[in-house]
Z-matrix of the N, CA and C atoms (Angstrom, degrees):
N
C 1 1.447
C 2 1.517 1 108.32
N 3 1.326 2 111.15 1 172.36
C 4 1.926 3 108.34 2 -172.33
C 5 1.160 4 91.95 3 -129.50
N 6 1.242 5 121.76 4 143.98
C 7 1.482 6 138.11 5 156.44
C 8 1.352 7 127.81 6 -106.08
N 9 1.156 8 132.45 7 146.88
C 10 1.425 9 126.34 8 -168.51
C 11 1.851 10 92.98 9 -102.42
N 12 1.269 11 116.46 10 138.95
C 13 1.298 12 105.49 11 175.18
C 14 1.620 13 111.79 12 -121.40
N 15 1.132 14 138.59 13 136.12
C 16 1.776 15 126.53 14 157.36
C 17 1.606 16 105.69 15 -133.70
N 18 1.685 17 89.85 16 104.63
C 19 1.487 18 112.73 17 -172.96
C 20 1.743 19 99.51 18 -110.42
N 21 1.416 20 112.96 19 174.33
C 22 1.245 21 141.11 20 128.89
C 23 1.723 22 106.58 21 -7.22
N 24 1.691 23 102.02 22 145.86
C 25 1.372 24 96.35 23 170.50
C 26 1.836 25 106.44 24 -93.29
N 27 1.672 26 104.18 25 -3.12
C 28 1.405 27 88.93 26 -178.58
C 29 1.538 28 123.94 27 -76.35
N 30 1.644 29 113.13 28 3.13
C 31 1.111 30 132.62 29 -168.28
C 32 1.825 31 128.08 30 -69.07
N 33 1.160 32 137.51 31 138.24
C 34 1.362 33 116.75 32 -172.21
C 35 1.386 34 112.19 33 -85.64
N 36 1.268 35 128.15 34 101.87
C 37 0.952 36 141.98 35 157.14
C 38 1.791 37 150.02 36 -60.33
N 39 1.702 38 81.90 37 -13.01
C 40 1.917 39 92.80 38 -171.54
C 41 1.569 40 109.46 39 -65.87
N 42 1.094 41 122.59 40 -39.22
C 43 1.790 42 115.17 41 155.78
C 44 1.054 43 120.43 42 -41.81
N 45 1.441 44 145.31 43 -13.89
C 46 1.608 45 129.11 44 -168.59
C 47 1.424 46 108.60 45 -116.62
N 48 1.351 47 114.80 46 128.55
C 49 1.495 48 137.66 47 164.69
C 50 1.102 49 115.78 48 -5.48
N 51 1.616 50 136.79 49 -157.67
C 52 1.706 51 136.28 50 168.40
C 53 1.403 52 78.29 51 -113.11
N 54 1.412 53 151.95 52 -12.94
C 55 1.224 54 123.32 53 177.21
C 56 1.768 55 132.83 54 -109.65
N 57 1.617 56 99.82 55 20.01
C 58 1.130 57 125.23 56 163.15
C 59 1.552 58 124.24 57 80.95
N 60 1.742 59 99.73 58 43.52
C 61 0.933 60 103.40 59 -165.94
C 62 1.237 61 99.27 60 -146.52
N 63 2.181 62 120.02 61 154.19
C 64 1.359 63 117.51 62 -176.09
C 65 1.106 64 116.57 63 -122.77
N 66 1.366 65 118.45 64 147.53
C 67 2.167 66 111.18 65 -179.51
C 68 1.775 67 94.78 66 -72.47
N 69 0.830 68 133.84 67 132.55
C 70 1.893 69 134.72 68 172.58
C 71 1.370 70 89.17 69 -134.50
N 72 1.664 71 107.74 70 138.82
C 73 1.730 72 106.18 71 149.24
C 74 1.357 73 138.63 72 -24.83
N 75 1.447 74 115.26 73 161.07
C 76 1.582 75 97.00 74 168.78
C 77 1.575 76 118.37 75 -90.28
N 78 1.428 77 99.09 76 165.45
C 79 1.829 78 77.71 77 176.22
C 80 1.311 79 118.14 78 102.18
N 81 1.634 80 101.46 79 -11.90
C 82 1.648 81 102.62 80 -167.93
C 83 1.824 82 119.63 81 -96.22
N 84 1.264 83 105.23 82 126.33
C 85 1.659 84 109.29 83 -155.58
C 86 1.970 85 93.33 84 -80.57
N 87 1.295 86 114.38 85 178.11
C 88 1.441 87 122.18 86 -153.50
C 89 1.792 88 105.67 87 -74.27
N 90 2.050 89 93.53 88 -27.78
C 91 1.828 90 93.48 89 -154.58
C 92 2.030 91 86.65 90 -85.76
N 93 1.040 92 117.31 91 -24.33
C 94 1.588 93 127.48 92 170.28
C 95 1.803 94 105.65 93 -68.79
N 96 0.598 95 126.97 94 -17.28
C 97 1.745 96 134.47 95 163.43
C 98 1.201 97 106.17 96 -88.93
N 99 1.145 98 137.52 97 -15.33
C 100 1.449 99 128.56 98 -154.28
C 101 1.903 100 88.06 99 -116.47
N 102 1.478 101 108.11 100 -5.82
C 103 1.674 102 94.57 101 -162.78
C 104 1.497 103 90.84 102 -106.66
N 105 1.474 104 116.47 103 -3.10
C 106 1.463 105 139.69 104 -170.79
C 107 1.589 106 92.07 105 -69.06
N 108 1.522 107 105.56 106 -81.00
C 109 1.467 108 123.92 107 -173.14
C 110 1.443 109 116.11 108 -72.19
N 111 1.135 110 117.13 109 15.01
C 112 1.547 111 133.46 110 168.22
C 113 1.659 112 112.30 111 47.68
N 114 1.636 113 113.94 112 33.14
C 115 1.474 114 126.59 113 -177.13
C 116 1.525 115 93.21 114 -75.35
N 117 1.679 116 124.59 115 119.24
C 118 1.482 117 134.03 116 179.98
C 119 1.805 118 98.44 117 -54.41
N 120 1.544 119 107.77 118 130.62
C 121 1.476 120 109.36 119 174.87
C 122 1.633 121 123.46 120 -43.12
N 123 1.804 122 98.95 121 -44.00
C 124 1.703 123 101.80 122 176.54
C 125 1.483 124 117.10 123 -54.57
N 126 1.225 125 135.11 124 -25.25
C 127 1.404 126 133.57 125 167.61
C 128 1.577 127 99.53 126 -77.80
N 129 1.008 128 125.22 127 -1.33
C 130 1.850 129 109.79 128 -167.97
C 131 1.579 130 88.27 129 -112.84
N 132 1.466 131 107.17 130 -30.00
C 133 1.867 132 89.00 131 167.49
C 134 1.443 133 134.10 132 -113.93
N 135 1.504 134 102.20 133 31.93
C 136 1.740 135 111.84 134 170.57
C 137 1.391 136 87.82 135 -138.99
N 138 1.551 137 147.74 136 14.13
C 139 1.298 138 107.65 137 148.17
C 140 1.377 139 84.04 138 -131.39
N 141 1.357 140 122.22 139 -179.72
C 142 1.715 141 162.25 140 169.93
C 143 1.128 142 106.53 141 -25.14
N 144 1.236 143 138.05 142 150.59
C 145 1.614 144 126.23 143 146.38
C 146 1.562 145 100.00 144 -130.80
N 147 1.108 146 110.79 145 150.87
C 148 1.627 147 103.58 146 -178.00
C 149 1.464 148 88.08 147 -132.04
N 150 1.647 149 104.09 148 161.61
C 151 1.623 150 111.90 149 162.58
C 152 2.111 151 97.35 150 -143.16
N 153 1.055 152 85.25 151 116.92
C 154 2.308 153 98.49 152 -178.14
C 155 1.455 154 80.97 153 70.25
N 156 1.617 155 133.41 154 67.90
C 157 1.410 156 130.92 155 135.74
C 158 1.780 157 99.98 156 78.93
N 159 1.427 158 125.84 157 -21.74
C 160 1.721 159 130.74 158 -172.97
C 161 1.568 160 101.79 159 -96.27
N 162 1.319 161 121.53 160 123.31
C 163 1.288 162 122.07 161 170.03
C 164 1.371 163 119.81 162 -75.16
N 165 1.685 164 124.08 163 129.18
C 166 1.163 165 106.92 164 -151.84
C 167 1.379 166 65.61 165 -135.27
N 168 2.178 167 98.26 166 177.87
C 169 1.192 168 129.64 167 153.89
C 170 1.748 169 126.60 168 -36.75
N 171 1.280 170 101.06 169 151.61
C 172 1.775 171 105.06 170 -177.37
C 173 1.777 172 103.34 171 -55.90
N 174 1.247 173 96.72 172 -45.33
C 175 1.507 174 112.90 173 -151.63
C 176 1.816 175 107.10 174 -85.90
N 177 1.791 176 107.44 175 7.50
C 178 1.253 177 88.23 176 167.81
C 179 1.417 178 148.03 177 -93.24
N 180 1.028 179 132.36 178 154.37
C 181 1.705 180 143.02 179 -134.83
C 182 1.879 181 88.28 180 -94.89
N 183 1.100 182 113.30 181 121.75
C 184 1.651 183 132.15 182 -173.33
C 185 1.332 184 119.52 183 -79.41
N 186 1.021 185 150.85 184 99.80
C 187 1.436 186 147.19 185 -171.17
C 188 1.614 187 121.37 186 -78.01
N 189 0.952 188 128.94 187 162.26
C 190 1.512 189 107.52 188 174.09
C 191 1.855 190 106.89 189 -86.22
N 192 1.760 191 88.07 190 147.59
C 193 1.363 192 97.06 191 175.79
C 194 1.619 193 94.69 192 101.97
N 195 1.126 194 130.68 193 -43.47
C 196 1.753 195 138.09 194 -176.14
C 197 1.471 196 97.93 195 -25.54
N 198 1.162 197 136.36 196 126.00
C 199 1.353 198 148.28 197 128.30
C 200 1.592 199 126.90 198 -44.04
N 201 1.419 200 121.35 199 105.21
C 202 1.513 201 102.53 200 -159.49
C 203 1.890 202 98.15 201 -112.94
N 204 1.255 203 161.80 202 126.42
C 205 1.063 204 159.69 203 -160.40
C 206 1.222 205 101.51 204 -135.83
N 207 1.596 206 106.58 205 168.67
C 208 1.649 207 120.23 206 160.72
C 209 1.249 208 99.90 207 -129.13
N 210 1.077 209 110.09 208 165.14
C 211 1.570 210 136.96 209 -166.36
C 212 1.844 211 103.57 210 -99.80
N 213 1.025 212 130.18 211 112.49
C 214 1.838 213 113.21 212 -170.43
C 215 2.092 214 86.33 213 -135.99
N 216 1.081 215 100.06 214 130.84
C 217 1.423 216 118.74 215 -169.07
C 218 1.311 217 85.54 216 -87.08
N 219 1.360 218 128.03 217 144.13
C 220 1.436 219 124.88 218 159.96
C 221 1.583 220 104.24 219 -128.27
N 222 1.130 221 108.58 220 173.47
C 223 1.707 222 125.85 221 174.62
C 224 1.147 223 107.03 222 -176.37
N 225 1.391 224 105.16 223 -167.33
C 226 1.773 225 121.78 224 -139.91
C 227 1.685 226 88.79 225 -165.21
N 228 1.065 227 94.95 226 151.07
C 229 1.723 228 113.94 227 161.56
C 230 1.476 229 114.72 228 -96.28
């Protein structure tokens, strides 16, 4: 199945397409995607994770096509 991902730039990316997306098994829950793209857990548990824009549970099961994002607060002085 493919997932669309928009992570962090600290994220590993050399697996994914030019259109931002990865083949992963089926079956595969969000915190097992997250060990995929090598995003450090402490950012996965003090900010957001969304999958289709809704922040869900660690443990949910990914569909193909799922949009998976992080949430990154920005500001300015």
């Amino acid at each position: 199945m493919r997932i669309e991902f928009h992570g962090p730039s600290i994220c590993d990316f050399s697996n994914f397409e030019k259109d931002g997306t990865i083949e992963v098994q089926d079956g595969l829950t969000l915190k097992q995607f997250l060990k995929i793209v090598k995003l450090p857990m402490l950012w996965a548990k003090t900010l957001p994770l969304l999958v289709n824009y809704e922040k869900v549970p660690m443990d949910t099961v990914l569909k193909d096509g799922d949009i998976v994002s992080s949430y990154t607060p920005l500001g300015s002085g």
